[in-house]
N, C-alpha and C positions, 0 to 999 in steps of 0.2 A: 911288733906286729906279727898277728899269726899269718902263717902260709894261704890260707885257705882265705883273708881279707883281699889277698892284689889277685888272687883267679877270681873271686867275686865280683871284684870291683871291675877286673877284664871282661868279666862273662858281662855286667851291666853294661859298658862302654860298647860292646861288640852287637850289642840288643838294641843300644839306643840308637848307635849306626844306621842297623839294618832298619828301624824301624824308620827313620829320617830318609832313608835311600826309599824306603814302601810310598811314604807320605809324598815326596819327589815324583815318585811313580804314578800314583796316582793322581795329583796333581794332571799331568801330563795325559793322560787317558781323560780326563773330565775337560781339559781345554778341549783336545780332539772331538771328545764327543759335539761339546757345545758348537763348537765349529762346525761339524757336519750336521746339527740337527739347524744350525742357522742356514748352512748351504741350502738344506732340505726344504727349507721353510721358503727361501727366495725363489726355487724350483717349483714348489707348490702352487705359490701366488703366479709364478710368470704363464704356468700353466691353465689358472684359473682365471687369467688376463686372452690367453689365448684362444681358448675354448670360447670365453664370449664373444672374443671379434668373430671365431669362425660361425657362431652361433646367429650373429649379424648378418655378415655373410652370407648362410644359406638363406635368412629370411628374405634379403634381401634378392636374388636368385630364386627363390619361390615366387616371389611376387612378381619377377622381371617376365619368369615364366609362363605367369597367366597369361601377363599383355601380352608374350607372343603366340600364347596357344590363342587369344580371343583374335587378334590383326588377323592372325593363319584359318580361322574360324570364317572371318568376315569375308575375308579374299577368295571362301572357298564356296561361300553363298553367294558371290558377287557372279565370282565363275560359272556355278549353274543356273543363278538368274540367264545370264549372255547365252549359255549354251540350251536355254530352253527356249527364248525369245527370238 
């Protein structure tokens, strides 16, 4: 066997390593990714769940608002009826 087959064969084995430990690696960076873009996405939606209750909400409080500006309206024409009569 020549000298120059077993550094060969070293230099493949040290290549194949390194590229097995890469493949490991990024493995590992693509679960992380996936997992934060899923965090992301649960974030997105609870968001999107949120905004509409609050959306409900002010309509609901817009509308509560008129009945009290129209009550506070009536009570205030009642008032100057009594205070003209």
């Amino acid at each position: 066997m020549n000298q120059a087959e077993p550094d060969s064969l070293a230099a493949l084995e040290e290549r194949v390593r390194q590229t097995a430990e890469l493949v490991a690696r990024l493995r590992q960076a693509r679960d992380a990714a996936v997992a934060g873009q899923q965090a992301a996405e649960r974030a997105a939606a609870e968001a999107r769940s949120e905004a509409a209750r609050l959306a409900e909400e002010l309509e609901a409080l817009r509308a509560e608002r008129a009945q009290v500006r129209a009550r506070v309206e009536k009570l205030l024409e009642q008032i100057d009826a009594l205070m003209a009569g």
